[in-house]
N, C-alpha and C positions, 0 to 999 in steps of 0.2 A: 574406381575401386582397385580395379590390376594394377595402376602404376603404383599408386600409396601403397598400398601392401607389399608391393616391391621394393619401395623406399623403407618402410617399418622394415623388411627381409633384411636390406644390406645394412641398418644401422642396429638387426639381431632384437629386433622388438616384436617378437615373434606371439607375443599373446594379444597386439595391438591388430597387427598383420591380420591371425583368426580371427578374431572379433571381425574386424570389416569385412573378410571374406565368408564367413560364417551367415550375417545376416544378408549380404547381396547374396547366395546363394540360395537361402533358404528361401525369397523371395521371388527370383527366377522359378519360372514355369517351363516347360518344354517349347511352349509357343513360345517364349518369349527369348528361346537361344538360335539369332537370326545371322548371325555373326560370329568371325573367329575367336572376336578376344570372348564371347559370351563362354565359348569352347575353354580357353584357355585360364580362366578363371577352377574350375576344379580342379586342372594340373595344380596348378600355384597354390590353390588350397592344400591337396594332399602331399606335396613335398612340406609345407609347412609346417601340415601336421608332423610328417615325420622326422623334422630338425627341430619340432618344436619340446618337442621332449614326449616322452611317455604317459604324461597325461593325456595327449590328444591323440593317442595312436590307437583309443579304440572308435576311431571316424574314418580311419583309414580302409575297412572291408568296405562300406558304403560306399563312399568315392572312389573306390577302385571298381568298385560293379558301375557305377554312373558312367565312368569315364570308359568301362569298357563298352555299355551298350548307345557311344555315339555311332551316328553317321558314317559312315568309310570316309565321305567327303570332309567332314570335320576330323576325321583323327587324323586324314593326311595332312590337314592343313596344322593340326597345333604339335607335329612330329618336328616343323622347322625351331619351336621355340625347343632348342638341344637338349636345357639342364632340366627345367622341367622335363619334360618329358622321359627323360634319362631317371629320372625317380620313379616314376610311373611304371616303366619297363623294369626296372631293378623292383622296387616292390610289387609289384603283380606276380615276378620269380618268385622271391622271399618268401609272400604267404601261399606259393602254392606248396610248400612245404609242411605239414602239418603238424610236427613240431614246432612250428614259427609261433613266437608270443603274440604276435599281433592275428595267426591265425586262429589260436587258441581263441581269442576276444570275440570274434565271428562264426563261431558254434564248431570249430575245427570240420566241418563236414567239406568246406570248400566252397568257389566264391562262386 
């Protein structure tokens, strides 16, 4: 699912991309995140959302609480994937602003 959603990313088929990362995610259990790419799959999801346009930027509070309450040993490991991640850290600034539209979508009280 990581890599195809990576391929939909680079050829900007970004509604195909969420769909596949949408439903392997939703399907994912906590038990079942055994592994780093399991980790790295909500990165890649929530940069999506937020290049995907403003229709999927109200998924972005969620996954930024998800991805904030990994493991230490899981976020050190998916800080090597840069660009991901580098979304992640830029948007988790962004809506901690509470003017932010997309914090607005998240009850403006904070994540």
């Amino acid at each position: 699912s990581f890599n195809l959603a990576q391929a939909y990313e680079y050829t900007q088929r970004y509604s195909e991309a969420l769909n596949l990362l949408q439903s392997f995610t939703t399907a994912l259990t906590p038990g079942d995140m055994t592994t780093v790419n399991h980790f790295a799959v909500p990165i890649l999801y929530l940069k999506l959302c937020y290049v995907g346009g403003p229709q999927y930027h109200e998924r972005i509070p969620a996954l930024l609480r998800q991805i904030e309450a990994f493991p230490d040993v899981a976020t050190k490991a998916v800080q090597s994937l840069a660009t991901h991640w580098a979304y992640y850290f830029f948007l988790k600034r962004l809506t901690a602003n509470e003017i932010s539209p997309i914090m607005a979508m998240s009850g403006g009280g904070g994540l």
